[in-house]
C-alpha positions as CSV (number, residue, x, y, z in Angstrom):
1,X,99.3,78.9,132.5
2,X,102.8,81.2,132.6
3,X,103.0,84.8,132.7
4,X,103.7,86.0,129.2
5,X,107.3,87.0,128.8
6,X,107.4,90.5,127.4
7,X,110.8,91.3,125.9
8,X,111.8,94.9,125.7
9,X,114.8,96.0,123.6
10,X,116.0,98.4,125.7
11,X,116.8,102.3,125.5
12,X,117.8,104.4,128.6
13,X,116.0,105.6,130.5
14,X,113.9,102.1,130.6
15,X,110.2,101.9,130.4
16,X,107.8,102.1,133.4
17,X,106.2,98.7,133.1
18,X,105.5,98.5,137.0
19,X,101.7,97.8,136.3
20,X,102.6,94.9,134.4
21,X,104.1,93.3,137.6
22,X,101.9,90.2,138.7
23,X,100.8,89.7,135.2
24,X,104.0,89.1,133.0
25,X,108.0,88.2,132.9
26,X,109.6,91.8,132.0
27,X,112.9,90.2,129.8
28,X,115.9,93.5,128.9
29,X,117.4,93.1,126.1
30,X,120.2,94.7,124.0
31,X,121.2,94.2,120.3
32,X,123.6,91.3,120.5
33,X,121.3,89.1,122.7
34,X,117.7,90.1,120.8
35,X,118.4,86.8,118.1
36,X,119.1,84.6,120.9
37,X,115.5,86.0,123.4
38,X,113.2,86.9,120.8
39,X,111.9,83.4,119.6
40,X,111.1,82.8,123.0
41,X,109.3,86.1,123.7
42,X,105.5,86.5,123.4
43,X,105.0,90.2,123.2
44,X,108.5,92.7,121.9
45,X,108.3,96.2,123.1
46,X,110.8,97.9,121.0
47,X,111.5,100.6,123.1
48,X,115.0,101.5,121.2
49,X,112.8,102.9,118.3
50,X,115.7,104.3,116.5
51,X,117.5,100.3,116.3
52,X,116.9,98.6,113.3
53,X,118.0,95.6,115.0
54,X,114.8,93.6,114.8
55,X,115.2,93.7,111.2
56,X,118.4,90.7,111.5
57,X,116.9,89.6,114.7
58,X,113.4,88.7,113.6
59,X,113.0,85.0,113.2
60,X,112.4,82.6,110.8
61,X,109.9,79.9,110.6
62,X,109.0,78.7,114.6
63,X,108.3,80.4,117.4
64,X,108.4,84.2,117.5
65,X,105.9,87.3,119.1
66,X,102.8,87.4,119.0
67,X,102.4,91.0,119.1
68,X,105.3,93.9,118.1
69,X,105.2,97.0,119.8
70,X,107.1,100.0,118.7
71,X,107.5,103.1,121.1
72,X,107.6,105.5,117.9
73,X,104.8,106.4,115.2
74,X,106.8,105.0,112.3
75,X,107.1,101.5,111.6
76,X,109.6,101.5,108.6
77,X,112.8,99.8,111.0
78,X,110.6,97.0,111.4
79,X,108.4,95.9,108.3
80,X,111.0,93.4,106.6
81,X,109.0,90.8,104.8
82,X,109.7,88.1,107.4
83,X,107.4,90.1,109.8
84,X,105.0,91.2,107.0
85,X,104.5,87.6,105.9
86,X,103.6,86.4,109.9
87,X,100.7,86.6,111.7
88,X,102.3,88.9,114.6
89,X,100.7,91.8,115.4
90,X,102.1,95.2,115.1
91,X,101.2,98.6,117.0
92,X,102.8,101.6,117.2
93,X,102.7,105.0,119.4
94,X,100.2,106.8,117.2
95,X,98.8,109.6,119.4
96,X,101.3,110.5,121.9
97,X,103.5,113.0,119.5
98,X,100.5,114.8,117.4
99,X,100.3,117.6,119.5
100,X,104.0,118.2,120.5
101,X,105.3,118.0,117.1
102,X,102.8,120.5,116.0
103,X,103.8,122.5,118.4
104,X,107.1,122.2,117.0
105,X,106.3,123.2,113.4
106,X,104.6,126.1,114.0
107,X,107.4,127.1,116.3
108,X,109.6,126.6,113.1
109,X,107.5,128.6,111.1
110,X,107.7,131.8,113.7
111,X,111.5,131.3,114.0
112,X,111.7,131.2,109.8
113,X,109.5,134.0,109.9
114,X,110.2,136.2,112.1
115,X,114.0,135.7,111.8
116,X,114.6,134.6,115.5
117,X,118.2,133.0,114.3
118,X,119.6,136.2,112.8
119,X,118.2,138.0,116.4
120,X,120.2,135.5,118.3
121,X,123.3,136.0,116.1
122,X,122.7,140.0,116.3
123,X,122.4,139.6,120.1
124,X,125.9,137.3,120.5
125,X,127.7,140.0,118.6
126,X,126.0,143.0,120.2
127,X,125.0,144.5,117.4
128,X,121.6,146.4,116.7
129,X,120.3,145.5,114.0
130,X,117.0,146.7,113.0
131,X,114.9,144.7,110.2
132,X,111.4,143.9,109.4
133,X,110.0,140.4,109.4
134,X,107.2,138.6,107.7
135,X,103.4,138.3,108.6
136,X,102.9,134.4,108.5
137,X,98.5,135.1,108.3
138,X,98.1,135.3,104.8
139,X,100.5,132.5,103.6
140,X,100.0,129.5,102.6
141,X,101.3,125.4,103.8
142,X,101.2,122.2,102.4
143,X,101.2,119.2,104.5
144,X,102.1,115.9,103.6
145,X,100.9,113.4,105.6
146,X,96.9,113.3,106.6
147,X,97.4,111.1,109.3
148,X,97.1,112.7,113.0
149,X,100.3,114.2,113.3
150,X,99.5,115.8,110.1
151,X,96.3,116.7,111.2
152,X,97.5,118.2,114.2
153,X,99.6,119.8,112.1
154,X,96.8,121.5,109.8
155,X,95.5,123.0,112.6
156,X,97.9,124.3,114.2
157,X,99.2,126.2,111.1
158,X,95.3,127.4,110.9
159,X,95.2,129.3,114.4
160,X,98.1,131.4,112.9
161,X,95.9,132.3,109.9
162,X,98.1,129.7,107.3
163,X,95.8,128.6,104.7
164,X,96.2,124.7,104.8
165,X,96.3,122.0,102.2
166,X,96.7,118.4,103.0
167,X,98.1,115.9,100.8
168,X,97.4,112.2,101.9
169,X,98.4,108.9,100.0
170,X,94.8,109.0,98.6
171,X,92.5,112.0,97.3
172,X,89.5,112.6,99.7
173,X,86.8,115.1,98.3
174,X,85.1,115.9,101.2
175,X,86.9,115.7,104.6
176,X,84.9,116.5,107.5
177,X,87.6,118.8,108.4
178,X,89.8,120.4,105.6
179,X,87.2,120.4,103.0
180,X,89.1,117.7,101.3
181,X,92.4,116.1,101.3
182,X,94.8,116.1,97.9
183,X,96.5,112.8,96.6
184,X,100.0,112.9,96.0
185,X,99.7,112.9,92.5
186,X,98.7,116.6,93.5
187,X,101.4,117.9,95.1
188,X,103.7,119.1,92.4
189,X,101.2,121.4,91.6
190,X,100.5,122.4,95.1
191,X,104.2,123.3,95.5
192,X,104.3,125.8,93.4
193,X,101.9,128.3,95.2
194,X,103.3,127.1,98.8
195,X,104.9,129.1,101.1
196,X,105.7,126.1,103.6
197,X,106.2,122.9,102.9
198,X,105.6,120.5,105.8
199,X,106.2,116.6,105.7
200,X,105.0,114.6,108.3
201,X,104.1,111.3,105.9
202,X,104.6,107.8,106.7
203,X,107.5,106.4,105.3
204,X,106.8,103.8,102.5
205,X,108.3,102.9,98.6
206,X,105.8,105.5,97.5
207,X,107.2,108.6,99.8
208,X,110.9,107.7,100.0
209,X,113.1,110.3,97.9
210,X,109.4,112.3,97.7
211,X,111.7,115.7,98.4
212,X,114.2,115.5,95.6
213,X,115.6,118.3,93.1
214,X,112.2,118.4,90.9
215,X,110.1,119.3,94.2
216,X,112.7,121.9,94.6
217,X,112.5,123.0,91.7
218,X,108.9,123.1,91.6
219,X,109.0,125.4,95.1
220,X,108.9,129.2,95.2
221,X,112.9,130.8,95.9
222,X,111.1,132.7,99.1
223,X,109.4,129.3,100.4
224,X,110.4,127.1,103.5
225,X,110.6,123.4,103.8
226,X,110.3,121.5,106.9
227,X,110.7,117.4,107.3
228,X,109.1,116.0,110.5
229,X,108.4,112.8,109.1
230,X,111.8,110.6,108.4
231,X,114.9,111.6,106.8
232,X,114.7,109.4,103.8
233,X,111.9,111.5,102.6
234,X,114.5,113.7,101.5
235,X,116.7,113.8,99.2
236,X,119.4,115.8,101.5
237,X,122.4,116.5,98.5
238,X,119.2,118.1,96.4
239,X,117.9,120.3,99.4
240,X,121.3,121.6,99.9
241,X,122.0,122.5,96.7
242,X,118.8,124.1,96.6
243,X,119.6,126.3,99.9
244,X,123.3,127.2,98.8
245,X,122.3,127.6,95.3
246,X,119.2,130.3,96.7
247,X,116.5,128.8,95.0
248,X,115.0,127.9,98.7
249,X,114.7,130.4,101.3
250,X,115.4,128.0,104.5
251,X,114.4,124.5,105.5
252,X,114.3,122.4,109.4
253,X,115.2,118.9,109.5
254,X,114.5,117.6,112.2
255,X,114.9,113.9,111.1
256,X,118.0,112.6,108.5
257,X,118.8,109.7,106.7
258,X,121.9,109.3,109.0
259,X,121.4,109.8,112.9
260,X,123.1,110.8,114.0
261,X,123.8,113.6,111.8
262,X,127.9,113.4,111.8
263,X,129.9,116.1,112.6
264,X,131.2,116.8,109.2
265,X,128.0,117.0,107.4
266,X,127.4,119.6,104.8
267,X,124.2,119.7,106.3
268,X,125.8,121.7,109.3
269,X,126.7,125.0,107.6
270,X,123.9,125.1,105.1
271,X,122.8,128.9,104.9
272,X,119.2,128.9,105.8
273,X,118.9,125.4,107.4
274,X,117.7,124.8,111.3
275,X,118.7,121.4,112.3
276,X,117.6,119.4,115.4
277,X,118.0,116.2,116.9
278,X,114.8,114.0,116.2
279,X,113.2,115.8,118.9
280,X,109.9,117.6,117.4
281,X,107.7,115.4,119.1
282,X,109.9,114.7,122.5
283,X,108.6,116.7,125.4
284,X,109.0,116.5,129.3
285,X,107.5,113.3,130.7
286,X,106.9,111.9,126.9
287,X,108.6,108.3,127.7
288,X,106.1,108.3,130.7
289,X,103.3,108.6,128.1
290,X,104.7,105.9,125.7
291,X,105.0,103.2,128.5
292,X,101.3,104.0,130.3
293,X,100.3,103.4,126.2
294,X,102.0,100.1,125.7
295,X,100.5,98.9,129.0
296,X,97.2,100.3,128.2
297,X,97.6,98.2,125.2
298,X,98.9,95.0,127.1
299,X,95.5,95.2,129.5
300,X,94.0,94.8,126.0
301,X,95.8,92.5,125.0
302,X,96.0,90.2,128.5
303,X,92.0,90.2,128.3
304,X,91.5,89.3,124.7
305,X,90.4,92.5,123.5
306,X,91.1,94.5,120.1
307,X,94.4,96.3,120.5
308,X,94.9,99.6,119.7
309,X,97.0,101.5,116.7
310,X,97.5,98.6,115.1
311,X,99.2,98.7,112.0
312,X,98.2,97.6,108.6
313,X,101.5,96.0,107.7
314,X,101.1,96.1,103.9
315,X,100.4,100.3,104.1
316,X,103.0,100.6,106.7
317,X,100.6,102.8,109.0
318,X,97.7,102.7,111.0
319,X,94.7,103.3,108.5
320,X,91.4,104.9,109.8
321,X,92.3,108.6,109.3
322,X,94.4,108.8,105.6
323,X,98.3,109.2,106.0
């Protein structure tokens, strides 16, 4: 029997597969040539997590993978119905950014907080200028998104002394961990008594355009929104009328509907708005975690054995824990 040929649509700086060496045929690929290889490929590491070319590429009826690996925790690029309707498996990185991009958040929230961009400004034009900031124990966050990053999240936010709710596609009453976890048919009311707003959901029909002018509108004029989940969540002409108009006190995106963001933007010069390159969850050596978790996942998958993270294709996550 032949070595499996694993096809990787490639991103620099490339993978380290070197354990899969002996065991399988490593096949590079770019966009243009991912029609013509993937029909022939047995395993697809999407390793360009930010392409949606799989979504043309994928085949039609004959051969195609056997098992769809994305180096990200979102699937959305790659659930077209095609793929949803096949018997191919689908993981995804689930794990390896909890902690990083909850580390992020709460950085956000200090910098909101204690006003670390109007320091920096100060400091570039030499000026001393004296101001109190604001005690962040006390307040209170909602999170969308019970999943682990969202979890992570929670926490986090609960060492500084936030008090936490968690909103999750489905109510949970008693939650080993938060007490319980809201439904979103809860959140409007939640965001009314919020003094962050955090998303970290899964993208699906249900949470697309979830941010739009009504939860704005619903949100207290001193209150902070931040998007770590995907940019479509967001309705981005409604938060930035909501920040230039006042009735928001500041927002971080971290993720937008367009990446990259283009230089002439709105977005850009937005009073109150932090922007960063869909980099929340990426720290030093994080590719190095994602490839030792695909091939974790192909020594699974090699000897015949469950696979991890895999994804329910109809919710468009991994279920276990609620996203």
């Amino acid at each position: 029997m032949s070595d499996p040929c694993v096809l990787v649509l490639d991103a620099d700086p490339l993978p380290r597969l070197d354990r899969l060496a002996g065991r399988a045929v490593i096949t590079h690929t770019d966009e243009p040539s991912l029609p013509e290889l993937l029909p022939e490929a047995d395993v697809l590491l999407v390793w360009d997590f930010l392409s949606d070319a799989v979504r043309a590429a994928w085949p039609g009826p004959g051969p195609r993978p056997r098992w769809v690996h994305t180096a990200s925790a979102g699937v959305d690029r790659l659930l077209i119905p095609e793929l949803l309707a096949s018997d191919t498996v689908v993981t995804n990185a689930r794990g390896t950014f909890d902690g990083p991009i909850a580390e992020y958040v709460a950085g956000l929230v200090l910098a909101m907080a204690k006003d670390f961009p109007g320091r920096w400004a100060a400091q570039r034009e030499r000026r001393w200028a004296y101001r109190e900031t604001e005690k962040v124990a006390g307040t209170r966050a909602v999170v969308v998104g019970s999943g682990p990053i969202g979890r992570r999240i929670a926490r986090t936010l609960l060492v500084l002394g936030i008090e936490v709710e968690l909103v999750g596609r489905t109510a949970r009453e008693t939650d080993r961990e938060f007490g319980r976890v809201h439904g979103n048919g809860a959140l409007p009311g939640l965001l009314r008594g919020a003094d962050w707003v955090v998303c970290a959901a899964p993208l699906t029909p249900e949470t697309k355009g979830m941010f739009d002018a009504d939860a704005f509108a619903l949100m207290k004029p001193t209150a902070r929104f931040v998007n770590v989940g995907r940019g479509q969540h967001v309705v981005e002409d409604d938060l930035a009328d909501a920040l230039a108009g006042g009735r928001l006190a500041g927002a971080a995106l971290d993720v937008f509907s367009d990446e990259p963001l283009p230089a002439d933007s709105p977005l850009w010069g937005l009073p109150g708005l932090l922007i960063s390159p869909h980099m929340s969850g990426d720290t030093v050596g994080w590719r190095d975690d994602l490839s030792a978790q695909f091939c974790d996942n192909f020594d699974r998958w090699i000897a015949g054995e469950p696979l991890f993270n895999v994804v329910d294709k109809e919710l468009g996550y991994v279920p276990g824990e609620m996203a």
